[in-house]
N, C-alpha and C positions, 0 to 999 in steps of 0.2 A: 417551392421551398424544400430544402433537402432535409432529411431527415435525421433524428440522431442518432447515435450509436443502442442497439439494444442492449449490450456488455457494457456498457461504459459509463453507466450513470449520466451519460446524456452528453457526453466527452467525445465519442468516437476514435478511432486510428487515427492518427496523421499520416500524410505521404511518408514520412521517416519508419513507421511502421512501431510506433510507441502510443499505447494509449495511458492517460490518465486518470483513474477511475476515484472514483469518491465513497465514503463510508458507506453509503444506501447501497453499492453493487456488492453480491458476496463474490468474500476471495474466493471460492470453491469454483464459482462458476466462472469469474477472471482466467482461472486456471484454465480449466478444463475449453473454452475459448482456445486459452495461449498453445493445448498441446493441437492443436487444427490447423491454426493459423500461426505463421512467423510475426511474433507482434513482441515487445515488452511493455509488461506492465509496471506503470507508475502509482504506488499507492498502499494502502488505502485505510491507515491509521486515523479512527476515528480524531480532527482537528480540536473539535470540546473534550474528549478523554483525554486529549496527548493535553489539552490545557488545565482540566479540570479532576483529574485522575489521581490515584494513588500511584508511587513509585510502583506498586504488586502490580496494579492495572495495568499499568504502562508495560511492563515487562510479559505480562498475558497476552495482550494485544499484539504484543510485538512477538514474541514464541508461536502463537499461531498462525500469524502471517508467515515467518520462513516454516513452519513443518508443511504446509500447505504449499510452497512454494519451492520445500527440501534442496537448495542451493542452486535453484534456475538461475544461469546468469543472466536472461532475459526478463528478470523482477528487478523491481528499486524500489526498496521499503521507503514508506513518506507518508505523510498524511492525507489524507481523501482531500480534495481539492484545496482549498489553501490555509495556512496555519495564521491563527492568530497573532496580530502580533506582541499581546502581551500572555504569552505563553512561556511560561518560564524557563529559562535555559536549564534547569535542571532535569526538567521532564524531557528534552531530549537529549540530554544526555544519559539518561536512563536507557532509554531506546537506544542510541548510539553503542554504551555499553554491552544489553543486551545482542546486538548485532554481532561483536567483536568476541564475543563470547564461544559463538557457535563456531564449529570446524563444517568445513564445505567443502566436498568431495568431487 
């Protein structure tokens, strides 16, 4: 039986060299992973805050994922494994916002 990714919240790399990670993996160590290995990471906006959150939350969430990730083009902010789907579209467009917001260097 193979085993699962230790970084990835149980997700692993793919052959494409992307992994997926979910709420329970910290960004800190996604990162630190990313700067070792050639990988991007997908993720990992808590799926019940992005559903259940304040606008403010949602935008904290989302602010500490890029500072932590400071304009890697090999990140792709998203929710830790999959979004509900009665998650309101306003909540991400909060995030979305917040995203468009930031300059990336």
């Amino acid at each position: 039986m193979r085993k699962r990714g230790r970084y990835s919240g149980g997700h692993g790399a793919n052959r494409s060299g992307y992994a997926g990670i979910d709420q329970k993996c910290s960004l800190r160590l996604a990162r630190e992973v990313q700067q070792k290995y050639p990988v991007c990471i997908l993720g990992n906006i808590s799926p019940e805050r992005l559903r259940n959150g304040t606008p403010d939350e949602i935008r904290e969430l989302t602010r500490t994922a890029l500072e932590i990730f400071g304009g890697e083009t090999r990140y792709i902010l998203g929710p830790g494994c999959a979004m509900a789907s009665d998650t309101p579209a306003e909540h991400v467009s909060v995030m979305m916002e917040e995203v468009r917001m930031r300059k990336f260097e």
